[in-house]
ZAZA-722510 format. One record per atom (N, C-alpha, C, O): residue number from 1; atom name; z, x, y; residue in three letters. Coordinates in Angstrom, 2 decimals, always signed. Layout:
{r NUM, CA, {Z, X, Y}, ALA}
...
end
This chain:
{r 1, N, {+3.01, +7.61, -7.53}, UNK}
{r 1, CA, {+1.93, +6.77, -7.06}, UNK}
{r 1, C, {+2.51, +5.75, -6.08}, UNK}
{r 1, O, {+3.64, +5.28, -6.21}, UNK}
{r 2, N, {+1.80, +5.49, -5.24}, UNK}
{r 2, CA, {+2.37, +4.52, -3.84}, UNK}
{r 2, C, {+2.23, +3.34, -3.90}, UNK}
{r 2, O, {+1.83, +3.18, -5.05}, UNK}
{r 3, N, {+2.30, +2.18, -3.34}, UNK}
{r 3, CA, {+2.18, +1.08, -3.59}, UNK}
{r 3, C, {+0.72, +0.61, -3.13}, UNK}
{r 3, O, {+0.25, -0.38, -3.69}, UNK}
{r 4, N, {-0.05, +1.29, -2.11}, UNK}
{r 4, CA, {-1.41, +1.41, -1.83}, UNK}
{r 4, C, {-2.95, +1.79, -3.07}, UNK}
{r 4, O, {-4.05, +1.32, -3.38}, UNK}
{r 5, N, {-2.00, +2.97, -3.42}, UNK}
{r 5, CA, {-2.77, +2.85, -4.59}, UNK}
{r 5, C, {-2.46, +2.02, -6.25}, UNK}
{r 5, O, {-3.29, +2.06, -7.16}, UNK}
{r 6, N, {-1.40, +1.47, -6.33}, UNK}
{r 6, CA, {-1.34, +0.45, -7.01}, UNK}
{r 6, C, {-2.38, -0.81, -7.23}, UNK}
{r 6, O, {-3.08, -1.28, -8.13}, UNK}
{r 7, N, {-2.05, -1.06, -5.81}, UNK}
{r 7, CA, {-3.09, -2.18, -5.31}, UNK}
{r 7, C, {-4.40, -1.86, -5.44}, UNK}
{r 7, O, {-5.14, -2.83, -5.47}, UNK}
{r 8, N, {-5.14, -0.35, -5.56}, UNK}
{r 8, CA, {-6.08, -0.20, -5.66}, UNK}
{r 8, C, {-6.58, -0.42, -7.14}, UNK}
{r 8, O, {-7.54, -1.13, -7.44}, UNK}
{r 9, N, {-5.73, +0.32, -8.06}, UNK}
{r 9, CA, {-5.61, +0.37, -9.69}, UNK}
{r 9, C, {-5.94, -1.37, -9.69}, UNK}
{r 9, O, {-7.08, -1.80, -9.86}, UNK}
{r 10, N, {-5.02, -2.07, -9.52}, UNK}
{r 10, CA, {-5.09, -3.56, -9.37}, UNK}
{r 10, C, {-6.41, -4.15, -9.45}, UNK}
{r 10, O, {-6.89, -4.78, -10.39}, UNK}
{r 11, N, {-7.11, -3.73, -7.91}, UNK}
{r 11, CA, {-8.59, -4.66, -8.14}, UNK}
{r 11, C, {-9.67, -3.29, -8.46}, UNK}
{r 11, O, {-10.73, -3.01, -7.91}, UNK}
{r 12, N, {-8.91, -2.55, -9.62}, UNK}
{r 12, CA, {-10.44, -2.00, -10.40}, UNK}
{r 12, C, {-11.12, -1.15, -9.58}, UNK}
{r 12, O, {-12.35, -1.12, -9.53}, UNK}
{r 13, N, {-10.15, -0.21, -8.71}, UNK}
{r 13, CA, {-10.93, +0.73, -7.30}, UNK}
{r 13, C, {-9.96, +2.18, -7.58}, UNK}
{r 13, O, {-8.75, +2.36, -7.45}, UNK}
{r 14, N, {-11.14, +3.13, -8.02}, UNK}
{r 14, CA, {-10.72, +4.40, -8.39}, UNK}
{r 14, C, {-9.95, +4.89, -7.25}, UNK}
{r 14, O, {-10.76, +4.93, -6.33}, UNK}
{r 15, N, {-8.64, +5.34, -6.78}, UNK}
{r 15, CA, {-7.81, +5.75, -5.54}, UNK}
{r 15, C, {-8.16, +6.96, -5.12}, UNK}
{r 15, O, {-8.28, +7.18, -3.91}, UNK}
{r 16, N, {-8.40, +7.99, -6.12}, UNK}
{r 16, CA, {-8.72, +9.13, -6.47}, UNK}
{r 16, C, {-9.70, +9.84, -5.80}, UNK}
{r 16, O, {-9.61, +10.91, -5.20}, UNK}
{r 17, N, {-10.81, +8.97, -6.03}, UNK}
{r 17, CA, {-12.63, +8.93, -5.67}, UNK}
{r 17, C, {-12.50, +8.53, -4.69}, UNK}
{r 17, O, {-13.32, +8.98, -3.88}, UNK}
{r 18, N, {-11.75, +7.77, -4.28}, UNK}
{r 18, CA, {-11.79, +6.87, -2.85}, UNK}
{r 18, C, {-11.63, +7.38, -1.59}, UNK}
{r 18, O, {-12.36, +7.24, -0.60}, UNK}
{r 19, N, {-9.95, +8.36, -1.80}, UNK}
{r 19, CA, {-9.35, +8.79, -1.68}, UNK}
{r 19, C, {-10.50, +10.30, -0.87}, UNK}
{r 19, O, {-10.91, +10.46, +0.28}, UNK}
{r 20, N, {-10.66, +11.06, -2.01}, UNK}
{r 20, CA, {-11.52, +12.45, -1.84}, UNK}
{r 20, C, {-12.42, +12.38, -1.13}, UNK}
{r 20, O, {-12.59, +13.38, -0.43}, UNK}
{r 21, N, {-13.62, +10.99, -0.92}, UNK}
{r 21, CA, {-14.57, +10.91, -0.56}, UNK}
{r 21, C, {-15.11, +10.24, +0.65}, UNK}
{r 21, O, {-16.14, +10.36, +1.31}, UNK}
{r 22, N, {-13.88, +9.38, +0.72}, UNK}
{r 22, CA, {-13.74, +8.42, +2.29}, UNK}
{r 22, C, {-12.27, +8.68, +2.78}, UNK}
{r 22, O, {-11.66, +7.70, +3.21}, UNK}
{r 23, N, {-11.72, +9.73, +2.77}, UNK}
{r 23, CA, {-10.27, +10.24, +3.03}, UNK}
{r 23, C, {-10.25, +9.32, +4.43}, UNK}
{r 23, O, {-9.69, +8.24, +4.30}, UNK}
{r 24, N, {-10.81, +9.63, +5.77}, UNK}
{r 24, CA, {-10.67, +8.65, +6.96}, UNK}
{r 24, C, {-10.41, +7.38, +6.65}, UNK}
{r 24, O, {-9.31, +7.04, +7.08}, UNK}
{r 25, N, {-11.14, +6.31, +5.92}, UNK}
{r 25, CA, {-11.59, +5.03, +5.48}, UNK}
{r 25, C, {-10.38, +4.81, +4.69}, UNK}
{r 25, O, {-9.59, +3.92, +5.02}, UNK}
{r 26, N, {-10.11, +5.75, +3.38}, UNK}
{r 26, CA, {-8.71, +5.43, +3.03}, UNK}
{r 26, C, {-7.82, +5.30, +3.76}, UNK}
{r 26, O, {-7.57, +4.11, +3.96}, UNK}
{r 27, N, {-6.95, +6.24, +4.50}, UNK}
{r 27, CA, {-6.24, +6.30, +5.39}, UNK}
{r 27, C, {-6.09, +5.21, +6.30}, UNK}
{r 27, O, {-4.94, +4.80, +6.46}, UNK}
{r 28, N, {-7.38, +4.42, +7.17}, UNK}
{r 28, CA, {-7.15, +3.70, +7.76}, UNK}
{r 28, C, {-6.92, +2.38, +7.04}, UNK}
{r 28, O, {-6.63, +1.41, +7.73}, UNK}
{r 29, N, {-7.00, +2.25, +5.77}, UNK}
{r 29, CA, {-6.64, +0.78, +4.53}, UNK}
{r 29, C, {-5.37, +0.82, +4.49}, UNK}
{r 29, O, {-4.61, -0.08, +4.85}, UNK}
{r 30, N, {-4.97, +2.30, +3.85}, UNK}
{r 30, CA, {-3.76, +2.65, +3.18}, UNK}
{r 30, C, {-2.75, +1.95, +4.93}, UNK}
{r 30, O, {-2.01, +0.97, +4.88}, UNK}
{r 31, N, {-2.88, +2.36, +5.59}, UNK}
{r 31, CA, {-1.64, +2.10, +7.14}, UNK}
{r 31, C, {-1.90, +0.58, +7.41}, UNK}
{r 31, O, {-0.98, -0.02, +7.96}, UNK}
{r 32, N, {-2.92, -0.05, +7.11}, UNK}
{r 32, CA, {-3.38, -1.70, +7.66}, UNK}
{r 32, C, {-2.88, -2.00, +6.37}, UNK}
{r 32, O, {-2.65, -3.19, +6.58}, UNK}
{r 33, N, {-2.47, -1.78, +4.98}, UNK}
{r 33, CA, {-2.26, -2.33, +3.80}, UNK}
{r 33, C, {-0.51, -2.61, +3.96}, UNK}
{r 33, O, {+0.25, -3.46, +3.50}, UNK}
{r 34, N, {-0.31, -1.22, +5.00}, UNK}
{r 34, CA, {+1.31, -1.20, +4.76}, UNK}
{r 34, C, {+1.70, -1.90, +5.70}, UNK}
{r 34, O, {+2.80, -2.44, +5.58}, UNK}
{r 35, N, {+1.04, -2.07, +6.71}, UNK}
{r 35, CA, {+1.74, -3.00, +7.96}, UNK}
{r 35, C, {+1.70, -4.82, +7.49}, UNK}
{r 35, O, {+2.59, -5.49, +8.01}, UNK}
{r 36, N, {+0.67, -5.60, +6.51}, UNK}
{r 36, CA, {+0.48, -6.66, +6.65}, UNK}
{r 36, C, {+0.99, -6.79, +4.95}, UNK}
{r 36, O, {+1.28, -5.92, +4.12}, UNK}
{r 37, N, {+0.95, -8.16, +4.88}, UNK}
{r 37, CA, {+0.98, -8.50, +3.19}, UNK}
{r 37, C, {-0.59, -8.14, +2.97}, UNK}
{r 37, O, {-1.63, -7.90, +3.59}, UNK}
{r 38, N, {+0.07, -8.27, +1.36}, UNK}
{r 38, CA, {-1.15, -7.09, +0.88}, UNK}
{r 38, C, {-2.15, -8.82, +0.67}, UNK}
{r 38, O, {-3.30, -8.49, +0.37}, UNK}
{r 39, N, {-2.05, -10.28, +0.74}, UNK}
{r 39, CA, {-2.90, -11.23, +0.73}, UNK}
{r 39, C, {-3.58, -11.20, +1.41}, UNK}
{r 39, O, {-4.78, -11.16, +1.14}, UNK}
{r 40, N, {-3.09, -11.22, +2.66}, UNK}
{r 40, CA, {-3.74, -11.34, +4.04}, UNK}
{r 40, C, {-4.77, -9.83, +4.04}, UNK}
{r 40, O, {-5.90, -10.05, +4.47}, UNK}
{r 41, N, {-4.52, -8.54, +3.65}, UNK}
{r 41, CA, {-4.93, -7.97, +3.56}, UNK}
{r 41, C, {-6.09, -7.93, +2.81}, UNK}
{r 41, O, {-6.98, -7.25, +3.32}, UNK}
{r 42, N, {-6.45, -8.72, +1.21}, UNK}
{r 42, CA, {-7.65, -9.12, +0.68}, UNK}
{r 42, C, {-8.04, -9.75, +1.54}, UNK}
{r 42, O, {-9.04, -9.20, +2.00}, UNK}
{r 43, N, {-7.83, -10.59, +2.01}, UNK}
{r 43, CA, {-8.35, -11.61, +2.67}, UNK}
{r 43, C, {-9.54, -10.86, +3.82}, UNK}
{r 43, O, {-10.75, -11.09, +3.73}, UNK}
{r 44, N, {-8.98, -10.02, +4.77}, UNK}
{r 44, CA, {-9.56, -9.09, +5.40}, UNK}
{r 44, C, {-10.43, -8.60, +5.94}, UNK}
{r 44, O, {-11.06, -8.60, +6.99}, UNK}
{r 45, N, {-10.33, -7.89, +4.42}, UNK}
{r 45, CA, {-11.32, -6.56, +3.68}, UNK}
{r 45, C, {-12.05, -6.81, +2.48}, UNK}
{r 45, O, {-12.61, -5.84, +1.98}, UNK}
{r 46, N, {-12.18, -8.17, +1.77}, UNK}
{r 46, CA, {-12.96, -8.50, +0.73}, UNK}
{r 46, C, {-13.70, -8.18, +0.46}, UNK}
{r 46, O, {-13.80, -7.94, -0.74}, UNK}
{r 47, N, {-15.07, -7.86, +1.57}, UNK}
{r 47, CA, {-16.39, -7.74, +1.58}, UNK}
{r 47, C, {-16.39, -6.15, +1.50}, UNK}
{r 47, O, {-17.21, -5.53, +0.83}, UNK}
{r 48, N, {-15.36, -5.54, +2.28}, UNK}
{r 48, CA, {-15.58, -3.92, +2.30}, UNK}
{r 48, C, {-14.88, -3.54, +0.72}, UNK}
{r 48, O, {-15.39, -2.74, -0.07}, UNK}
{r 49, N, {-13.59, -4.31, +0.47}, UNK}
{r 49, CA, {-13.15, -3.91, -1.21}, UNK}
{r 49, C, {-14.16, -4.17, -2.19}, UNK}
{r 49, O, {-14.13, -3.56, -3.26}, UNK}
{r 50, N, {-15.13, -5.12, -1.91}, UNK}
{r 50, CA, {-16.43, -5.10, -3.22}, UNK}
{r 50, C, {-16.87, -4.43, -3.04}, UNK}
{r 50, O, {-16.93, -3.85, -4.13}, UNK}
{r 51, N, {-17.72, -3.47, -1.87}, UNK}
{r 51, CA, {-17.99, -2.73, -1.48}, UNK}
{r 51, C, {-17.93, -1.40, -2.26}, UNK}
{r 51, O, {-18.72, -1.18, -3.18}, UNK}
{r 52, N, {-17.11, -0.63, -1.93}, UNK}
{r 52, CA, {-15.51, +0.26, -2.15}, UNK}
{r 52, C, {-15.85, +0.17, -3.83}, UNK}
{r 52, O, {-16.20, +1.27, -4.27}, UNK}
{r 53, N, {-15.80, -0.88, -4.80}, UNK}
{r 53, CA, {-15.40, -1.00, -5.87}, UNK}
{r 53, C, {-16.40, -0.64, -6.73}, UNK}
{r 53, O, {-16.34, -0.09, -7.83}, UNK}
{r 54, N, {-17.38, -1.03, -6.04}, UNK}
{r 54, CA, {-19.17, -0.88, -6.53}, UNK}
{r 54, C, {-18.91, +0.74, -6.80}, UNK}
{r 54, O, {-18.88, +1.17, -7.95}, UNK}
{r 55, N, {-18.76, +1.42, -5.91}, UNK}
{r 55, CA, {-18.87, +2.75, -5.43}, UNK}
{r 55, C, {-17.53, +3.38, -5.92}, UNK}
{r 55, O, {-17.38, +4.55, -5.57}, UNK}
{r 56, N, {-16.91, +3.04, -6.39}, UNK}
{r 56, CA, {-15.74, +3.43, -7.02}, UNK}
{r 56, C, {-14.82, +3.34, -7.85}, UNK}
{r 56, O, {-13.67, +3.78, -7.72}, UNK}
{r 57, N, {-15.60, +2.36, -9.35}, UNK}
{r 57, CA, {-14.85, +1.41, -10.03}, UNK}
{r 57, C, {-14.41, +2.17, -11.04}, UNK}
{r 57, O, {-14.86, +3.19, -11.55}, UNK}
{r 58, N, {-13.40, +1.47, -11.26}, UNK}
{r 58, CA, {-11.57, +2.68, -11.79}, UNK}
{r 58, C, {-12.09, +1.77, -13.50}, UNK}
{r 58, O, {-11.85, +0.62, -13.88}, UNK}
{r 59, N, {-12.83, +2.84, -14.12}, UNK}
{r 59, CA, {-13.64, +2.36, -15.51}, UNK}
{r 59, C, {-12.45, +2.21, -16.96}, UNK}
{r 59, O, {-12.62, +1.48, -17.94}, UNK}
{r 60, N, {-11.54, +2.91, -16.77}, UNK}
{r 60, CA, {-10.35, +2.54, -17.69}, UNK}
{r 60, C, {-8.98, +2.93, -17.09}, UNK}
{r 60, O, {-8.55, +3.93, -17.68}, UNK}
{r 61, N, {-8.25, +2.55, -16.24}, UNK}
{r 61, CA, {-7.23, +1.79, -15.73}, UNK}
{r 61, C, {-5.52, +2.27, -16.52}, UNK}
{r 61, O, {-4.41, +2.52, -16.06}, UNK}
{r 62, N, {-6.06, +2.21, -17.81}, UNK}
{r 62, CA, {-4.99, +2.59, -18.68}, UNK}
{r 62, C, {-4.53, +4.16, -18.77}, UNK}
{r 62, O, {-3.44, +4.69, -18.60}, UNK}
{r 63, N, {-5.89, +4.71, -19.13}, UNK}
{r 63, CA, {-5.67, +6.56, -19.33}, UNK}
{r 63, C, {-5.24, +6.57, -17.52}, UNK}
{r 63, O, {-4.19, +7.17, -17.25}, UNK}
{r 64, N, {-5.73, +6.17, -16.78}, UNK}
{r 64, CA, {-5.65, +6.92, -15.11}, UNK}
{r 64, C, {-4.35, +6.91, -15.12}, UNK}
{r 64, O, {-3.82, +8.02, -15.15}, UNK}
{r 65, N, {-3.26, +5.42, -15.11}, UNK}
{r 65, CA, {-1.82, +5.76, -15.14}, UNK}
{r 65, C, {-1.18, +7.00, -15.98}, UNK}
{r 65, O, {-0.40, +7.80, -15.46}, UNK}
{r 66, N, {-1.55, +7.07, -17.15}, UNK}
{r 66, CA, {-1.39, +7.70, -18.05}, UNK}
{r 66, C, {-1.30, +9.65, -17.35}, UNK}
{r 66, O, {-0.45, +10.53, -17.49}, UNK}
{r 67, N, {-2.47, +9.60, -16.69}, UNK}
{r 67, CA, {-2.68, +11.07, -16.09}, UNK}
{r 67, C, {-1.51, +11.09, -15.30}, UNK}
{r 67, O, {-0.75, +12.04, -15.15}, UNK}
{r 68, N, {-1.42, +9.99, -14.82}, UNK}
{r 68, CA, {-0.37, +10.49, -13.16}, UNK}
{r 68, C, {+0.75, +10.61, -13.50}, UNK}
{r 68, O, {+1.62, +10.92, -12.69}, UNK}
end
C-alpha cells in the first residue's frame, strides 16, 4: 500500500472504490499528493475530499488493512 492511499485510509476514503471508479480523478490526487505536503494538500482539496468521502467512505478501516 502507498503512502497516497494511506492518507486516504486516514480521512475515512475507501482507495479501492475511489480508485476503480474515478481512476482519472485518483491519479490526478495521487501525483498533486506526492509533489506537495500532504497539509497543504488538505488544505487544497477539502471540499472535493468531503466530497470523495460521502461517496466513498472506508466503513471499517481495520478489516481493509487486514485484506491488503
Amino acid at each position: 500500500m502507498n503512502e497516497f492511499e494511506h492518507y486516504l485510509i486516514k480521512k475515512k476514503i475507501d482507495p479501492i472504490k475511489f480508485k476503480r471508479d474515478e481512476g482519472p480523478l485518483y491519479l490526478i490526487f495521487e501525483n498533486t499528493y506526492l509533489e506537495i505536503h500532504p497539509k497543504s494538500f488538505t488544505a487544497q482539496k477539502l471540499f472535493l475530499l468531503n466530497k470523495i468521502r460521502r461517496k466513498y467512505l472506508l466503513t471499517d478501516d481495520l478489516n481493509f488493512e487486514k485484506n491488503q
